[in-house]
N, CA, C and O atoms as CSV, one atom per row, in Angstrom:
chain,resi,resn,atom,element,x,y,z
A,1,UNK,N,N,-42.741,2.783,-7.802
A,1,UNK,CA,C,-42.113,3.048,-9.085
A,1,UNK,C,C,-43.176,2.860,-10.175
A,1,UNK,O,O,-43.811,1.810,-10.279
A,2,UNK,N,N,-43.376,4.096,-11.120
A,2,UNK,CA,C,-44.306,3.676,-11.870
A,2,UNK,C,C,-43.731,3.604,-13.174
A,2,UNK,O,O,-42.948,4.417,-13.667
A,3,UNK,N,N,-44.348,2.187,-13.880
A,3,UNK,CA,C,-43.477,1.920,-15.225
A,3,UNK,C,C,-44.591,1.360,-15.946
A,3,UNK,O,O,-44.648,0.166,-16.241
A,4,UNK,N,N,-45.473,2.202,-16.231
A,4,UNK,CA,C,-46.874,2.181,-16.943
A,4,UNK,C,C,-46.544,1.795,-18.747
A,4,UNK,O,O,-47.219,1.180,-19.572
A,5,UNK,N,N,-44.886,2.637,-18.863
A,5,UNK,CA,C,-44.657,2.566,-20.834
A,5,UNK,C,C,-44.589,0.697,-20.659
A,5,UNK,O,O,-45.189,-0.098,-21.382
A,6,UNK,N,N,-43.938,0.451,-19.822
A,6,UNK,CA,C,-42.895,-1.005,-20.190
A,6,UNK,C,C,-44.514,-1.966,-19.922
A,6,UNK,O,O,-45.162,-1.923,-18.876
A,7,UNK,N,N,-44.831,-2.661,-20.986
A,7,UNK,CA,C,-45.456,-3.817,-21.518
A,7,UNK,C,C,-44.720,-5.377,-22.393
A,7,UNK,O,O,-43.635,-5.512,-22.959
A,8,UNK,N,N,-45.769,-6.284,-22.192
A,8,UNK,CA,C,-45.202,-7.415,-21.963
A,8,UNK,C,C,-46.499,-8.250,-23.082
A,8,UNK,O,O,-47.711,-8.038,-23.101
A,9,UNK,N,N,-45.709,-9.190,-23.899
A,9,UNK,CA,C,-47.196,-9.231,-24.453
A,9,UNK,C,C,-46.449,-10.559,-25.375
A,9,UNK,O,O,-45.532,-10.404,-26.182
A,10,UNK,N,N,-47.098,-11.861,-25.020
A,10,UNK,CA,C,-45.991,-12.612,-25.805
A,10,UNK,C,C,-46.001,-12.819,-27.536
A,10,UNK,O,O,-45.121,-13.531,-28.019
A,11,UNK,N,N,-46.966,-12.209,-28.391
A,11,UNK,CA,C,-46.729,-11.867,-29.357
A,11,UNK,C,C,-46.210,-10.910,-29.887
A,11,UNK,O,O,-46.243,-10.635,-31.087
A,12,UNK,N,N,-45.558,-10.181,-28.818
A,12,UNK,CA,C,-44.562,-9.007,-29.725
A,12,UNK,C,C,-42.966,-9.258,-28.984
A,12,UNK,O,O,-42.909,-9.120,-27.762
A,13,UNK,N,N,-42.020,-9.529,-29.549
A,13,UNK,CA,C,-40.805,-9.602,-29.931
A,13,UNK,C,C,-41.015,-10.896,-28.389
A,13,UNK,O,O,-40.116,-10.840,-27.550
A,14,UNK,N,N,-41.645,-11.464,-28.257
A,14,UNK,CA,C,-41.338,-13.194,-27.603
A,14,UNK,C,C,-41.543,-12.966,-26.262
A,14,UNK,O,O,-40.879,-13.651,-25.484
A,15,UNK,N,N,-42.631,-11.823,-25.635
A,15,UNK,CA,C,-42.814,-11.509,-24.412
A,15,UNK,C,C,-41.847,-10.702,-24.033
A,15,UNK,O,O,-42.148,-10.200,-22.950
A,16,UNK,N,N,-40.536,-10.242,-24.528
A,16,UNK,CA,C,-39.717,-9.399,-23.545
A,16,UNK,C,C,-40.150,-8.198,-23.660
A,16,UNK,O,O,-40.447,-7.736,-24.762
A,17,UNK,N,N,-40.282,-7.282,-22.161
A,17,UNK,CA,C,-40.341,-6.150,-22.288
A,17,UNK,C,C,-39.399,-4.962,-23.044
A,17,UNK,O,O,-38.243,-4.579,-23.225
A,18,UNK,N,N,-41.235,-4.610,-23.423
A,18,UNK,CA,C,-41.132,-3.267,-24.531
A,18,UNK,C,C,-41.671,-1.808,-23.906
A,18,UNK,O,O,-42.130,-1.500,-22.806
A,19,UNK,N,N,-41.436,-1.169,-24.954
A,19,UNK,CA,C,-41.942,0.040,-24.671
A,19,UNK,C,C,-43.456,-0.047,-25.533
A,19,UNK,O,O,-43.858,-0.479,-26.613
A,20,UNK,N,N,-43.930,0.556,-24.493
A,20,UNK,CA,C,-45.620,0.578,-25.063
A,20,UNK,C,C,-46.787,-0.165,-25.827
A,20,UNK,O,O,-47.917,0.243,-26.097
A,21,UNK,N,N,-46.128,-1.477,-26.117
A,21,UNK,CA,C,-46.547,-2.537,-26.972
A,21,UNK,C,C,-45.684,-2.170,-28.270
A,21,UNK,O,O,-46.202,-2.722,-29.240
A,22,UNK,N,N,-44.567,-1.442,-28.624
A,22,UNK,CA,C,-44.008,-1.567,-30.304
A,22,UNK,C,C,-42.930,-2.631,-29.754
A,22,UNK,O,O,-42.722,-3.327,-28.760
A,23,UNK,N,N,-42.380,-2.333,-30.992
A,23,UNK,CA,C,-41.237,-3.298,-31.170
A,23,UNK,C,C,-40.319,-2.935,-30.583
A,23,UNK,O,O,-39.341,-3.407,-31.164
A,24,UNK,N,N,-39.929,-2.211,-29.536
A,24,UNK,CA,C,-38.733,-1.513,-29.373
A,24,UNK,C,C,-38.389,-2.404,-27.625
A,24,UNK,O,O,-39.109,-2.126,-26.666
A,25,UNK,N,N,-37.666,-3.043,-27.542
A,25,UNK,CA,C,-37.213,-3.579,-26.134
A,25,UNK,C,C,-36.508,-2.641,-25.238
A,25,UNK,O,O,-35.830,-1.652,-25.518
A,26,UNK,N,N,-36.788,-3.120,-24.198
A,26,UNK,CA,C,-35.698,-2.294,-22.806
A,26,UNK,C,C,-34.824,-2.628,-22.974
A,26,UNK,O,O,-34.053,-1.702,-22.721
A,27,UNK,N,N,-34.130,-3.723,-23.380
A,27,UNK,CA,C,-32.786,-4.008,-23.927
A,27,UNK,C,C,-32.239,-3.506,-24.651
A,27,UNK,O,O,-31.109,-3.064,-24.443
A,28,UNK,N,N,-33.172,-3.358,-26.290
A,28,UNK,CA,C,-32.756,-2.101,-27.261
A,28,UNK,C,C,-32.184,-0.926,-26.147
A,28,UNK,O,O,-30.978,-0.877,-25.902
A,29,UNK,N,N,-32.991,-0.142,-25.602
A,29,UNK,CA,C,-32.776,1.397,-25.181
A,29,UNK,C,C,-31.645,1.098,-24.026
A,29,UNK,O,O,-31.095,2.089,-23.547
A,30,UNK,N,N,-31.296,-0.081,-23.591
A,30,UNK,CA,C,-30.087,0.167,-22.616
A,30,UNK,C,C,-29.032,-0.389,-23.249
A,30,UNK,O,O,-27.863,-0.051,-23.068
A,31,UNK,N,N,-29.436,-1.296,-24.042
A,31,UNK,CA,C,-28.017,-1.547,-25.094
A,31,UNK,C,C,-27.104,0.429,-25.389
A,31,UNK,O,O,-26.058,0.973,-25.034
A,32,UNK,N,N,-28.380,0.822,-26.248
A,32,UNK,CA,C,-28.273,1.991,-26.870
A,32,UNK,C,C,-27.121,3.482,-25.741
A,32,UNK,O,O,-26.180,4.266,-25.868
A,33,UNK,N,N,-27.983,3.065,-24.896
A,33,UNK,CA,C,-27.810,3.688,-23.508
A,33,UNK,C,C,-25.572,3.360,-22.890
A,33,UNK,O,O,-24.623,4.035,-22.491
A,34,UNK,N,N,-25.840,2.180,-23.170
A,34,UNK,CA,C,-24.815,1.814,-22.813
A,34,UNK,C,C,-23.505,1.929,-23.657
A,34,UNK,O,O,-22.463,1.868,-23.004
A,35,UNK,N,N,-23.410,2.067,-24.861
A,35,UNK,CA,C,-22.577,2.175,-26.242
A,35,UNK,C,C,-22.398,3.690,-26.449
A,35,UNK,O,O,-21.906,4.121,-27.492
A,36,UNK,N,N,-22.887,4.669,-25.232
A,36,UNK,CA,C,-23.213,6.066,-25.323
A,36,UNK,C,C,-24.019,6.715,-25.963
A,36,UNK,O,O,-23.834,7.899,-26.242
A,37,UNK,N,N,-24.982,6.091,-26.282
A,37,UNK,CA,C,-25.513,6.977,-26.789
A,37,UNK,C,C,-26.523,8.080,-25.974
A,37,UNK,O,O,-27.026,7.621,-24.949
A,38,UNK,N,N,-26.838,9.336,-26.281
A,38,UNK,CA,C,-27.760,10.294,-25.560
A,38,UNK,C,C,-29.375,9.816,-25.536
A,38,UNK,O,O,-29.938,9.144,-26.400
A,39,UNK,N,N,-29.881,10.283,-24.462
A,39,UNK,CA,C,-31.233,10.094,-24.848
A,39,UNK,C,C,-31.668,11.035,-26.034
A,39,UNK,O,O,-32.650,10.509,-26.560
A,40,UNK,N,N,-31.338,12.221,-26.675
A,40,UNK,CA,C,-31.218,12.762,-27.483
A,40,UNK,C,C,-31.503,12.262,-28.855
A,40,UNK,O,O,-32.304,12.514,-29.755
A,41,UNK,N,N,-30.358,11.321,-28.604
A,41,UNK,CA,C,-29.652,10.371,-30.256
A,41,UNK,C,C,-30.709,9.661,-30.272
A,41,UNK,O,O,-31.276,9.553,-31.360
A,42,UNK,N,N,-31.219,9.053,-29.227
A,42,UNK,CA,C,-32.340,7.472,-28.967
A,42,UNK,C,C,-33.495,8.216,-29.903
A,42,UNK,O,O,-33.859,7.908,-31.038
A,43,UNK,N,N,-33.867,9.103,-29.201
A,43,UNK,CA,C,-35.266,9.925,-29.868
A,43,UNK,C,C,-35.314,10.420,-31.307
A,43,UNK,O,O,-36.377,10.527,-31.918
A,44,UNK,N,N,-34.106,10.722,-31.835
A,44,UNK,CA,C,-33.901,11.096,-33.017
A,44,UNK,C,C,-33.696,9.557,-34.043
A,44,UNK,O,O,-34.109,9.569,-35.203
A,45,UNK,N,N,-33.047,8.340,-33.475
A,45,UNK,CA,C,-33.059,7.292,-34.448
A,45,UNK,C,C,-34.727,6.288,-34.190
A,45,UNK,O,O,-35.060,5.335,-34.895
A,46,UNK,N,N,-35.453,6.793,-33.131
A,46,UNK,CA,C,-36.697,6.206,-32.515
A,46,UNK,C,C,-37.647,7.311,-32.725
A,46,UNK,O,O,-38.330,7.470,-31.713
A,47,UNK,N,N,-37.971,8.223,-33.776
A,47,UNK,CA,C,-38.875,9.278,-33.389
A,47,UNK,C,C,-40.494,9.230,-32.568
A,47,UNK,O,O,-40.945,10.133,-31.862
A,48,UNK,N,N,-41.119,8.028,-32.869
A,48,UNK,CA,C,-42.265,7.027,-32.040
A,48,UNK,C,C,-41.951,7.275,-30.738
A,48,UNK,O,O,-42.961,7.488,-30.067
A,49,UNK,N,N,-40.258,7.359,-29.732
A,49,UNK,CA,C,-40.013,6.995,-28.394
A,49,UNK,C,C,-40.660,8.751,-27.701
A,49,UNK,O,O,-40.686,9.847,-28.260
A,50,UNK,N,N,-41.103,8.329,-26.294
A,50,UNK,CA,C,-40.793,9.453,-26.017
A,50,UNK,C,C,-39.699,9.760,-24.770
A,50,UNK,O,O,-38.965,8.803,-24.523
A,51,UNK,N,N,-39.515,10.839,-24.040
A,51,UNK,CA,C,-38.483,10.737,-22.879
A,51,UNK,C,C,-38.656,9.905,-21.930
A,51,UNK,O,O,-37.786,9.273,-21.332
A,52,UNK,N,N,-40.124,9.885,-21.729
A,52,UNK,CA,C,-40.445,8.989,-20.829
A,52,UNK,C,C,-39.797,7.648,-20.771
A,52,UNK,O,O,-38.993,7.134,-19.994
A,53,UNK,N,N,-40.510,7.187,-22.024
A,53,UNK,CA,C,-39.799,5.571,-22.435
A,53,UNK,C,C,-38.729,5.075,-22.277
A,53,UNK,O,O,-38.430,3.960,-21.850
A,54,UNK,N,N,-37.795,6.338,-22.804
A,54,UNK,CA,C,-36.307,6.045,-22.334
A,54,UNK,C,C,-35.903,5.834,-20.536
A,54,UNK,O,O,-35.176,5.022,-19.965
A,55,UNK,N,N,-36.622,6.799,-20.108
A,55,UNK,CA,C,-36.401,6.780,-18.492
A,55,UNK,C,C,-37.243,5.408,-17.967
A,55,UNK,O,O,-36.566,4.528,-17.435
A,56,UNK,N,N,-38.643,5.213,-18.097
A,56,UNK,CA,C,-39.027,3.924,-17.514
A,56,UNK,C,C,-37.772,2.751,-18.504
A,56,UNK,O,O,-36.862,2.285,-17.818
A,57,UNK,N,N,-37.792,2.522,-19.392
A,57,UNK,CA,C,-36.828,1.591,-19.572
A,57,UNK,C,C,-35.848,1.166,-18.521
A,57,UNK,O,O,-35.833,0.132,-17.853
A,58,UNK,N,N,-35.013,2.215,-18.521
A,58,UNK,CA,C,-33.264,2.320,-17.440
A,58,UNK,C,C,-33.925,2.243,-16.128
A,58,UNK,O,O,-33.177,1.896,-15.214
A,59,UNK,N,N,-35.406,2.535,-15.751
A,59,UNK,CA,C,-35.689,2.182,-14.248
A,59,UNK,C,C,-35.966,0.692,-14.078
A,59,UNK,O,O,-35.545,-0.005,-13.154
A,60,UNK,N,N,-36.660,0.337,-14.999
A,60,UNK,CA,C,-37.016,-1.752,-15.474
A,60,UNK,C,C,-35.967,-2.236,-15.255
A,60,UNK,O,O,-35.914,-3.079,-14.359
A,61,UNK,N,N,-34.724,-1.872,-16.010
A,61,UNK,CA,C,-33.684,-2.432,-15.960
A,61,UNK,C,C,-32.921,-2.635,-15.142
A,61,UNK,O,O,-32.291,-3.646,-14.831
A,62,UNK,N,N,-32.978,-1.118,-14.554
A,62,UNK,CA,C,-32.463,-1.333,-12.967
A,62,UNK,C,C,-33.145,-2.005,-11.891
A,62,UNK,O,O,-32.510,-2.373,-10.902
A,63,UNK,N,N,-34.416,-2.202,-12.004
A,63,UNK,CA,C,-34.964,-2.936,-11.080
A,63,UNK,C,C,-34.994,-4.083,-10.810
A,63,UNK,O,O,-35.117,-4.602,-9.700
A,64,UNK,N,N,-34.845,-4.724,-12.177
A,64,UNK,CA,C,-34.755,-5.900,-12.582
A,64,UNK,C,C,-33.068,-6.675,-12.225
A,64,UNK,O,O,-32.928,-7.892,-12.106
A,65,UNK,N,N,-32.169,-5.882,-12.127
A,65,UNK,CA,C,-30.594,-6.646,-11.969
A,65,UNK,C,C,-30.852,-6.240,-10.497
A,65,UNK,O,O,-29.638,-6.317,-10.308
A,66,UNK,N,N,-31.285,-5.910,-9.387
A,66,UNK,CA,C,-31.478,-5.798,-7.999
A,66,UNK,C,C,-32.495,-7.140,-7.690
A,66,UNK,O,O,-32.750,-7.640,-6.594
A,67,UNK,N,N,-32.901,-7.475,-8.810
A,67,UNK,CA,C,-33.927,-8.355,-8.274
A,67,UNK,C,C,-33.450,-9.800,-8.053
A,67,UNK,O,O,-32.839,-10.334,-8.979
A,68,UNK,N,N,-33.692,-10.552,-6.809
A,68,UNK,CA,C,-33.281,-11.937,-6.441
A,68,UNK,C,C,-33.720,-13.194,-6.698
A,68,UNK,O,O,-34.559,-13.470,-5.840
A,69,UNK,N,N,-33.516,-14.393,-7.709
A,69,UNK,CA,C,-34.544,-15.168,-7.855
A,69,UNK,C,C,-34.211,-16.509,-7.033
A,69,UNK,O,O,-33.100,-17.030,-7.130
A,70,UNK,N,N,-35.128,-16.993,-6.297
A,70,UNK,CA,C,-35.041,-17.935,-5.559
A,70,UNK,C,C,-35.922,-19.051,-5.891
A,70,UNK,O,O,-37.152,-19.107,-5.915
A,71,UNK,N,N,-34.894,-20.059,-6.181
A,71,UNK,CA,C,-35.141,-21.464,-6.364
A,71,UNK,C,C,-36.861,-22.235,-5.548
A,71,UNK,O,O,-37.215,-22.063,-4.382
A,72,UNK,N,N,-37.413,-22.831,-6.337
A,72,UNK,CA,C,-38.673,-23.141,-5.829
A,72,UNK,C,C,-38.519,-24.179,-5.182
A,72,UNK,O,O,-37.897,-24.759,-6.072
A,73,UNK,N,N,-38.566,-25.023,-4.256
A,73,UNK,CA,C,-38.398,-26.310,-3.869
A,73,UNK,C,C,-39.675,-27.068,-3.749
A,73,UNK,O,O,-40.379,-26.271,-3.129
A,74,UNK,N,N,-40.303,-27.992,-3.940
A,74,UNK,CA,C,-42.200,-28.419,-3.807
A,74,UNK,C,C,-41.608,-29.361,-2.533
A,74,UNK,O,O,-40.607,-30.067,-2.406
A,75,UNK,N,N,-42.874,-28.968,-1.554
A,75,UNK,CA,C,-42.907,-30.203,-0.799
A,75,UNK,C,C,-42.855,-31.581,-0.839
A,75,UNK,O,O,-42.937,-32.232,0.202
């Protein structure tokens, strides 16, 4: 899976992944995503986004709620 837009950087919006280093979170675009809006609408209130961004976003996201976190135990 390649998700080259989504960057991580803890001086921009507190480390959570973004799109491309701006301000714009994967959360933003699946919030957005989720309230109905089109990728269409996204690009027109985000003109900076491109299609891409929107699509790696919703793949992060999805990858990320499949993902399992397991408790560390130290010897």
């Amino acid at each position: 899976m390649k998700l080259d837009h989504i960057t991580f950087d803890p001086q921009i919006m507190g480390g959570k992944p973004c799109v491309r280093g701006m301000r714009i979170t994967v959360g933003t675009i699946v919030g957005l995503v989720a309230s109905g809006k089109s990728f269409e609408e996204i690009l027109e209130y985000y003109p900076y986004l491109e299609m891409e961004d929107i699509r790696q976003a919703l793949a992060y996201a999805a990858w990320r709620s499949e993902e399992i976190e397991v408790p560390f135990v130290a010897a």
